[in-house]
C-alpha positions in Angstrom: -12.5 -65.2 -50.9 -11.9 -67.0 -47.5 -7.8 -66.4 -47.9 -8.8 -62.3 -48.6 -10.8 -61.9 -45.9 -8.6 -63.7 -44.0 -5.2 -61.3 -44.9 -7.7 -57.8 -44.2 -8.5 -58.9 -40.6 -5.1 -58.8 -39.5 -5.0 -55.3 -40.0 -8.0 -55.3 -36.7 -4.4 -56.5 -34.7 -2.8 -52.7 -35.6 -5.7 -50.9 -34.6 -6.0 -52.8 -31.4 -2.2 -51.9 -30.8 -2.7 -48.7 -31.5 -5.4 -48.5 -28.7 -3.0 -50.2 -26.3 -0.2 -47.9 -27.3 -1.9 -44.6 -26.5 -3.4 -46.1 -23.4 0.5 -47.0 -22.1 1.6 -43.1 -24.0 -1.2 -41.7 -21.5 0.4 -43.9 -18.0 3.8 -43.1 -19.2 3.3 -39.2 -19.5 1.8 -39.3 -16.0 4.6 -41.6 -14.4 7.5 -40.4 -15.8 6.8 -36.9 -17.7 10.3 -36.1 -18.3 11.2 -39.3 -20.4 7.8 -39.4 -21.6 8.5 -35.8 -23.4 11.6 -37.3 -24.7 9.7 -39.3 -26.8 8.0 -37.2 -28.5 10.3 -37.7 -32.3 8.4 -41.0 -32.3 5.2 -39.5 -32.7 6.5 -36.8 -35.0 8.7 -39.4 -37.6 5.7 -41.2 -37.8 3.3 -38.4 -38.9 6.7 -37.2 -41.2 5.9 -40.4 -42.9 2.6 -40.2 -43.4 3.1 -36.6 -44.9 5.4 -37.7 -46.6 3.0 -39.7 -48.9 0.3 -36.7 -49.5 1.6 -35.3 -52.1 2.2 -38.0 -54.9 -1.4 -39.6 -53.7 -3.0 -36.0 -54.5 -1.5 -35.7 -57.2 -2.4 -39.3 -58.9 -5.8 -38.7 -57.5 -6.7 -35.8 -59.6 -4.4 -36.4 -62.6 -6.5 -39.6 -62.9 -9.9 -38.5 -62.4 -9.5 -35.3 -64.1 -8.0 -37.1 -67.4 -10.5 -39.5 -67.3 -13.6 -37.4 -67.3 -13.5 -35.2 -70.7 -16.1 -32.2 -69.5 -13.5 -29.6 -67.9 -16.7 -27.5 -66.6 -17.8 -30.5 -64.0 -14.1 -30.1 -62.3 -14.9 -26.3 -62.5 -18.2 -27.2 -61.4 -17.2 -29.3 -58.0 -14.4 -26.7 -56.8 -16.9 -23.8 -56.9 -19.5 -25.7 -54.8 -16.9 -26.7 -52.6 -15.3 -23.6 -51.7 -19.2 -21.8 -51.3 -19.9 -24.6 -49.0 -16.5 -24.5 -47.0 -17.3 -20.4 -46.5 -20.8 -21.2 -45.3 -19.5 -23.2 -42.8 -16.3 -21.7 -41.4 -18.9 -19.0 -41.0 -21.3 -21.6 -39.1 -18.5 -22.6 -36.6 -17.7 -19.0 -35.9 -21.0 -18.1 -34.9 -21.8 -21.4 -32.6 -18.1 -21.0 -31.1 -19.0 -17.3 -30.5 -22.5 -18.1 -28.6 -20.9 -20.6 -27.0 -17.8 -18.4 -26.1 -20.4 -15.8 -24.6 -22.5 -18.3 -22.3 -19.7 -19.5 -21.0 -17.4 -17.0 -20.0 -14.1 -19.6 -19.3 -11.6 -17.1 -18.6 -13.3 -14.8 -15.9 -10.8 -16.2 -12.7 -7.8 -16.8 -14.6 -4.3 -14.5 -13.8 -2.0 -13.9 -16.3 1.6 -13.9 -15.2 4.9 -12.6 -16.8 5.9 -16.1 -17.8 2.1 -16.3 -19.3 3.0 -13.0 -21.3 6.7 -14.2 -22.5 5.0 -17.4 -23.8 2.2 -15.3 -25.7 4.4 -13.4 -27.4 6.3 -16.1 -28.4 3.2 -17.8 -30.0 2.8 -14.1 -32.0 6.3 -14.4 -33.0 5.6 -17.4 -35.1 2.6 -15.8 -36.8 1.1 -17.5 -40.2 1.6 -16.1 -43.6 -0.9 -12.9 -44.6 -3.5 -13.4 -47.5 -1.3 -12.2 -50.1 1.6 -14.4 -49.5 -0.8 -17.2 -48.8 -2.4 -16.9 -52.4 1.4 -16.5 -53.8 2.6 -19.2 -51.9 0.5 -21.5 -53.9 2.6 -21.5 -57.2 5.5 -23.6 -56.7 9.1 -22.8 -57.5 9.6 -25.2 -59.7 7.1 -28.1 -61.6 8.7 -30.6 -59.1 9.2 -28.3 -55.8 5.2 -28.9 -55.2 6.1 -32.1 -54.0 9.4 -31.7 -52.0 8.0 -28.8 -50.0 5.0 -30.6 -48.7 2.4 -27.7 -50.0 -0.7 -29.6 -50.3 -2.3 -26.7 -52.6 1.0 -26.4 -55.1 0.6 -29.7 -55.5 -3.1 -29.4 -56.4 -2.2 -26.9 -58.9 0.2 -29.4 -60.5 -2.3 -31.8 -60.5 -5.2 -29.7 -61.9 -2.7 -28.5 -64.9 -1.9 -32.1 -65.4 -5.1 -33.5 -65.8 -6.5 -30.8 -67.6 -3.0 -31.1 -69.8 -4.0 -34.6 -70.5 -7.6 -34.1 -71.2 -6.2 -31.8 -74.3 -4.2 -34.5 -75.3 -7.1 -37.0 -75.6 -6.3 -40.4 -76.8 -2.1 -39.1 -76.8 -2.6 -39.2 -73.2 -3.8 -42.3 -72.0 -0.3 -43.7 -71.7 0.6 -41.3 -69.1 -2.9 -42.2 -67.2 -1.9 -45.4 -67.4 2.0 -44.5 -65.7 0.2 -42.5 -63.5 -2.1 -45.4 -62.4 0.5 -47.6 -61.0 2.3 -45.0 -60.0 -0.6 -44.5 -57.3 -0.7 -48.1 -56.7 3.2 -48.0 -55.6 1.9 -45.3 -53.3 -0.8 -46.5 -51.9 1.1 -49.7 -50.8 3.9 -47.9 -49.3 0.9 -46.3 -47.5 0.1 -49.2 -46.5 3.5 -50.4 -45.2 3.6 -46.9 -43.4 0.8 -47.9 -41.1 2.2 -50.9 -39.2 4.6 -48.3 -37.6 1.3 -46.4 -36.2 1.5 -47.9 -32.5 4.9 -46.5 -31.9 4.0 -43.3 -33.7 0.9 -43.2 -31.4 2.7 -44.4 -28.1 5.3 -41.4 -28.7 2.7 -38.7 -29.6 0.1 -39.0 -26.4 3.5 -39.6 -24.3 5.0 -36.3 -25.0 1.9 -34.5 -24.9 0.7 -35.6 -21.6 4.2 -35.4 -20.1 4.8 -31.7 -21.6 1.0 -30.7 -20.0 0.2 -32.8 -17.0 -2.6 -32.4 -14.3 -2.0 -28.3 -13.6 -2.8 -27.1 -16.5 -6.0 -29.4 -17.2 -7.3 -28.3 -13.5 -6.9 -25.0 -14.0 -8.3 -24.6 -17.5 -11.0 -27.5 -17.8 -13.6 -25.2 -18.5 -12.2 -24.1 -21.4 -11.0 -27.1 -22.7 -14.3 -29.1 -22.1 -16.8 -26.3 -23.2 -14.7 -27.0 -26.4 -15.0 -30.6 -26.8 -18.7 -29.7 -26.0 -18.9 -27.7 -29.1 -17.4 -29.4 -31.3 -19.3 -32.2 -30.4 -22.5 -30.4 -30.9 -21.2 -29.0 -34.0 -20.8 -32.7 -35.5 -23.7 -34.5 -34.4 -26.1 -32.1 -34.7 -25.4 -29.6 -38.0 -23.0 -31.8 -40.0 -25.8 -34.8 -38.8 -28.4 -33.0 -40.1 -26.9 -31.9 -43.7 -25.3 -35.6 -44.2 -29.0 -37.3 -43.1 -30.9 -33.8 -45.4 -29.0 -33.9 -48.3 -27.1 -37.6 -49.0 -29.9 -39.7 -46.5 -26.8 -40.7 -44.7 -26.7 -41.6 -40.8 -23.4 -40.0 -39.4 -23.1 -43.0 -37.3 -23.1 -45.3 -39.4 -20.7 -43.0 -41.4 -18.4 -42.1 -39.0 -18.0 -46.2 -38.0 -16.8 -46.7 -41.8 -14.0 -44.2 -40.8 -13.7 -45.7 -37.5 -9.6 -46.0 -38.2 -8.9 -42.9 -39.3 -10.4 -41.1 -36.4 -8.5 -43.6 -34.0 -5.0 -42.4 -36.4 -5.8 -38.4 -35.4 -6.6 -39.1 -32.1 -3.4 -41.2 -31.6 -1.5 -38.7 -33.2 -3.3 -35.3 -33.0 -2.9 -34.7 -36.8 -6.0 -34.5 -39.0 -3.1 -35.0 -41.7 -2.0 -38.1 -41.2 -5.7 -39.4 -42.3 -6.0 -37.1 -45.4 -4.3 -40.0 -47.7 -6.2 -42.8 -46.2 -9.9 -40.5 -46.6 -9.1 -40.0 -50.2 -8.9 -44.0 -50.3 -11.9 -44.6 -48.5 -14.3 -41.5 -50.5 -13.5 -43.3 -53.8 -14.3 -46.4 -52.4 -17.2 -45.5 -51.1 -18.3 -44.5 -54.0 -18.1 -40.5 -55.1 -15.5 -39.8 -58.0 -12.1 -39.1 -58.4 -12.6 -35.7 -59.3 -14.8 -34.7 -56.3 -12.7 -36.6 -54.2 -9.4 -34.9 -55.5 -10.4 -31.8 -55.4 -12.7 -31.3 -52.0 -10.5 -33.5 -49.4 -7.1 -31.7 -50.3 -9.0 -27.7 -50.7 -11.1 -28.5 -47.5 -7.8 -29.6 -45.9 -7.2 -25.5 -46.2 -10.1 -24.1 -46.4 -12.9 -26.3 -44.8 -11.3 -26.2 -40.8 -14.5 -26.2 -38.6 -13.0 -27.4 -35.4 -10.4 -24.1 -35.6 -13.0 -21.8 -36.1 -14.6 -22.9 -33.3 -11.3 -22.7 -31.8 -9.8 -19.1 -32.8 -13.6 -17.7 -31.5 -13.6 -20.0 -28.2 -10.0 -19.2 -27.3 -10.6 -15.1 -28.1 -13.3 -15.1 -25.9 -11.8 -16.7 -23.3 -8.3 -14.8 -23.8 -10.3 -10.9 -23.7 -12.3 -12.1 -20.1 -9.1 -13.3 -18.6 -7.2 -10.1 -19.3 -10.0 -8.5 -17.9 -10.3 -6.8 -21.2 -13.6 -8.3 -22.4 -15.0 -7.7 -26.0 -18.6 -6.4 -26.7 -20.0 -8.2 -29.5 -19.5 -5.2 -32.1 -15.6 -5.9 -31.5 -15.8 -9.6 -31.6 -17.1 -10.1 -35.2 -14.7 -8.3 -37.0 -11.9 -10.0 -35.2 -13.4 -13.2 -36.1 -13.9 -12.1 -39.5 -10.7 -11.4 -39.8 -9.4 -14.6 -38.1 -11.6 -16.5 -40.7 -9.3 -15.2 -43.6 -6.1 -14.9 -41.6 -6.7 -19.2 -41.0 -6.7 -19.5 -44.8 -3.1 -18.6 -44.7 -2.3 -20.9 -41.9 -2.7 -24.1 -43.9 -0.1 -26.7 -44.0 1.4 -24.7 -40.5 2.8 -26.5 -37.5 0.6 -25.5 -34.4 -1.6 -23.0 -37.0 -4.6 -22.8 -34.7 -2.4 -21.4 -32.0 -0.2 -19.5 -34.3 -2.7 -18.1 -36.6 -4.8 -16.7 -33.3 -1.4 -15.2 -31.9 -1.1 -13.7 -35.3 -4.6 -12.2 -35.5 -4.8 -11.1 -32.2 -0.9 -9.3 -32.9 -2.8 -7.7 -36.0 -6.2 -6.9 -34.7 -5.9 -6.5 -30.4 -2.1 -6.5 -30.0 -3.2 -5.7 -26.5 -4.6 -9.2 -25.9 -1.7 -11.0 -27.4 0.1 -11.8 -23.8 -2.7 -13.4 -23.3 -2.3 -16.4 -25.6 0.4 -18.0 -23.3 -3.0 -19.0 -20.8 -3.3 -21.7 -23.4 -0.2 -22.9 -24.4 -0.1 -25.7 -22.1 -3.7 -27.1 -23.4 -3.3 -26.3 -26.8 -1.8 -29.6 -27.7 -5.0 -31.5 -25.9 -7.5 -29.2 -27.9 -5.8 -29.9 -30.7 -7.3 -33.3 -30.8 -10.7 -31.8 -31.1 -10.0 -29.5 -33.4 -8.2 -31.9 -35.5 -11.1 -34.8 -35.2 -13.8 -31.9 -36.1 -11.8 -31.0 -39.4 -12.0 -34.3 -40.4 -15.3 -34.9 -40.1 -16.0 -31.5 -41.9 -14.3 -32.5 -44.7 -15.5 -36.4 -44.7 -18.9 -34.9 -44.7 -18.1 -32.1 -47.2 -17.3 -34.6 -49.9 -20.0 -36.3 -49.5 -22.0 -33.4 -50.0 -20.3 -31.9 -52.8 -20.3 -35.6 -54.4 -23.9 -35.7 -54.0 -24.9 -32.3 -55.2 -22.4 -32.9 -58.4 -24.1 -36.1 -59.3 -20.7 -37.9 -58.8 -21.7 -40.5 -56.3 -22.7 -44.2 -56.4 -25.3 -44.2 -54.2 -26.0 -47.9 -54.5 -22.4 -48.7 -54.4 -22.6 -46.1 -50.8 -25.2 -48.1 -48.6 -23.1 -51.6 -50.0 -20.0 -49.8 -48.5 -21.7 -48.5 -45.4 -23.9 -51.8 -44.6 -20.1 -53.9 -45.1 -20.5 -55.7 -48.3 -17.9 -54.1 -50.3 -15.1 -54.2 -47.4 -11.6 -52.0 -47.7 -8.5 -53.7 -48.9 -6.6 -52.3 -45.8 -3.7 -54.3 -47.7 -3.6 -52.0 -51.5 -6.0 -49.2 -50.4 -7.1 -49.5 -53.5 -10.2 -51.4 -55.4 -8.7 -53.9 -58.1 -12.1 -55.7 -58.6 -13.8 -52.2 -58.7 -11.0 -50.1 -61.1 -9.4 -46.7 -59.9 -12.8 -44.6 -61.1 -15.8 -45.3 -58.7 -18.4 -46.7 -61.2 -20.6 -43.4 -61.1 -22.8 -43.0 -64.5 -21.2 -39.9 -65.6 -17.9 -40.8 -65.3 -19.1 -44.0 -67.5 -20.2 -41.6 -70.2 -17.7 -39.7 -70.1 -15.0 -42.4 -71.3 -17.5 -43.9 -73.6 -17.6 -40.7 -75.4 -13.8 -40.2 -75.0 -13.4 -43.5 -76.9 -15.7 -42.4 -79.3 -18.8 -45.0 -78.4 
C-alpha cells in the first residue's frame, strides 16, 4: 500500500511543473512576444495529443456500460434528462450574461477602426456549420471515420449502436466486452503517458497567447473581459453551487478540489477538451455509472456550454454599444435565441465561441459583424473562462443527471471526496474497484444478465 501511494505522489511533481511552466509562458510572452508567439505549436501538439485520445475512450466508455446494463430504457432514460437539463441551462447563462450585459454597458467608449472591421469579417468568414448540417454531420462516413475525424458525437453514435448491438447479443457478446475492456485500459495508460508532456504543452500555450495579446488590448478592454470572469464566476458558485449542494448534497468546493488537476490542464492550455478524457475517469471513479458518465460528459461537451452563452450574450452586448448601434431588449432575445441553437452547430470548432458569434451576428445583424474584430485580441484570454465554466457545467451536470437516474454511489462519493479512495493517476482506471462503479442497479442488472 506504502509502494502505491508512494508511485501516485509523483504525479504532485507534474502538476507543480505545470504551474511553474505557465508562470515562465506568462514572463516569456511579456519579455519577448515575438518568440513567445512562435511557440505556440507546443501548446497546440500537446492538446493534438490529448484529442487524440477522445475518441477510443468515449467509445470504450459507453460500449462498456451500455453492454453491461441490460435495460435499454435507463440509457434512454439518462440522455433525455440530460439534454432537458443542458436546455434549461444554456437558457440560464443567456439570461444572467444578458442582465449582466445590460448593467454594464462595456463597449460605450470603444472606436472601431478599419483594421477592427477587416478582422471582424474575417471572424464571419469562418462561420460554424448551420443546424441542419450540424445534425447531418453527426453520422459518420464510414463505421471507422467516427474516430479519425475527431467528431466527438459520431463517435457517440458508434458507441450507442455498439453497446446497444451487444446488449442484443447477450451472453454472445461478452467476449467483445471483455476486448473492449483492455482496450480502454491500453488507452487510458497512453493517457497517462500523454500527461508528463503537459508542462511544455502549458509553457507553449500561455506563451503564445500572451505574446499574440499583450498589455493594449487588456487596457483597453478590461471591462469587458473582467465583467466576464465576474459572471462566470457568479454563474458557478452561486447557481451550479446551489443545484450540486439542492439536489446531490454536494459542496462545490470540496468538489471542484477533487478536479483540482483538470482545471489547472484547461487553464494551462485554454482547452476544456483536453480534460474531457481525464473527467470521464474521474466521474466513474467517483462513483456515478458508466452509462451516465458516457453519455452526459461527451453530449454536454456540445450541448451543455455555459461559459459561451454567457459569452455570445456578453460579447453582443458589448459589440451593438461600441458600434453605437445599441439593441433594445426586444432585439436582443431573439438574437440570443438564435445564438443558442447556432452554438449547437459549433461543437468540436476551433475558436467556436468567436466564430459561432461572427456567424450569428452575419445571419441575424450583418450590420454589427465589423464589430467582432474589438475582441479578437482578448478572445484567446476569455477563452479561459469560458472554457473553465464548461467544465464545471458539465462536471456538475453528471453529477446531477447520475443522481436523478439513481446511478450514483453515494457512499462510494463522500469516500472519494473526503480522500479515501484516491485516483490511480498512473492507470486512470480502478483495478481494485472493476470498470462499472459499484451502483446497485448496475449490480442487478448483470445478476439478471447471468440469469441469477
Amino acid at each position: 500500500m506504502a509502494g502505491t501511494a508512494a508511485r501516485r505522489d509523483r504525479t504532485h511533481y507534474l502538476y507543480i511543473a505545470v504551474i511553474v511552466a505557465v508562470v515562465l509562458g506568462v514572463a516569456v510572452g511579456f519579455a519577448a512576444p515575438g518568440v513567445a508567439v512562435e511557440l505556440k505549436p507546443l501548446g497546440t501538439g500537446f492538446v493534438n495529443l490529448i484529442k487524440m485520445m477522445i475518441s477510443p475512450i468515449i467509445f470504450c466508455t459507453i460500449v462498456l456500460g451500455i453492454g453491461s446494463v441490460r435495460k435499454a430504457a435507463k440509457v434512454g432514460a439518462v440522455g433525455g434528462i440530460a439534454l432537458g437539463y443542458f436546455t434549461v441551462m444554456s437558457l440560464v447563462a443567456l439570461a444572467i450574461g444578458l442582465i449582466v450585459g445590460n448593467v454594464l454597458h462595456p463597449g460605450d467608449s470603444l472606436a472601431v477602426t478599419e483594421a477592427i472591421k477587416e478582422a471582424g469579417q474575417g471572424q464571419a468568414a469562418a462561420e460554424a456549420k448551420d443546424t441542419v448540417e450540424f445534425v447531418l454531420g453527426i453520422i459518420p462516413t464510414t463505421f471507422v471515420s467516427a474516430f479519425t475525424t475527431g467528431e466527438v458525437l459520431q463517435t457517440l453514435l458508434v458507441a450507442l449502436l455498439a453497446g446497444f448491438a451487444l446488449q442484443a447479443m447477450g451472453s454472445a457478446g461478452q467476449p467483445v466486452l471483455r476486448g473492449v475492456e483492455h482496450i480502454q485500459r491500453l488507452v487510458f495508460r497512453i493517457l497517462g503517458m500523454v500527461m508528463w508532456a503537459a508542462p511544455i504543452g502549458a509553457f507553449g500555450a500561455i506563451a503564445a497567447v500572451t505574446g499574440s495579446a499583450g498589455l493594449d488590448a487588456l487596457k483597453s478592454l478590461a471591462v469587458l473581459m473582467l465583467g466576464f470572469y465576474v459572471t462566470c464566476f457568479l454563474f458557478v458558485f452561486i447557481v451550479l453551487a446551489a443545484l450540486l449542494r439542492i439536489v446531490a448534497g454536494l459542496n462545490i468546493l470540496t468538489f471542484f478540489k477533487y478536479l483540482g488537476r483538470e482545471f489547472l490542464l484547461i487553464l494551462s492550455t485554454s482547452s476544456s477538451e483536453s480534460a474531457l478524457p481525464r473527467l470521464i475517469a474521474k466521474m466513474e471513479h467517483l462513483g456515478i455509472s458508466k452509462p451516465v458518465v458516457g453519455i452526459t460528459v461527451p453530449t454536454g461537451y456540445s450541448f451543455n456550454l455555459d461559459g459561451t452563452m454567457i459569452y455570445m450574450t456578453m460579447a453582443s452586448l458589448f459589440i451593438a454599444e461600441a458600434m453605437g448601434d445599441p439593441m433594445s431588449v426586444g432585439e436582443q432575445i431573439p438574437l440570443l435565441l438564435f445564438l443558442l441553437v447556432a452554438s449547437k452547430g459549433a461543437a468540436g470548432v476551433s475558436g467556436a465561441g468567436l466564430a459561432t458569434l461572427a456567424g450569428g451576428l452575419q445571419s441575424h445583424r450583418p450590420e454589427l459583424v465589423d464589430g467582432v474584430g474589438l475582441i479578437v485580441g482578448i478572445d484567446r484570454f476569455m477563452s479561459e473562462a469560458r472554457a473553465l465554466t464548461n467544465f464545471a457545467g458539465n462536471a456538475v451536470a453528471t453529477v446531477l443527471v447520475g443522481t436523478w437516474t439513481k446511478e450514483v454511489d453515494k457512499e462510494r462519493v463522500d469516500q472519494v471526496l473526503a480522500g479515501l479512495l484516491p485516483f490511480d493517476e498512473k492507470t486512470l482506471l480502478d483495478d481494485a474497484h472493476g470498470d462499472v462503479p459499484d451502483v446497485p442497479e448496475a449490480r442487478n442488472d448483470e445478476k439478471a444478465a447471468a440469469g441469477v
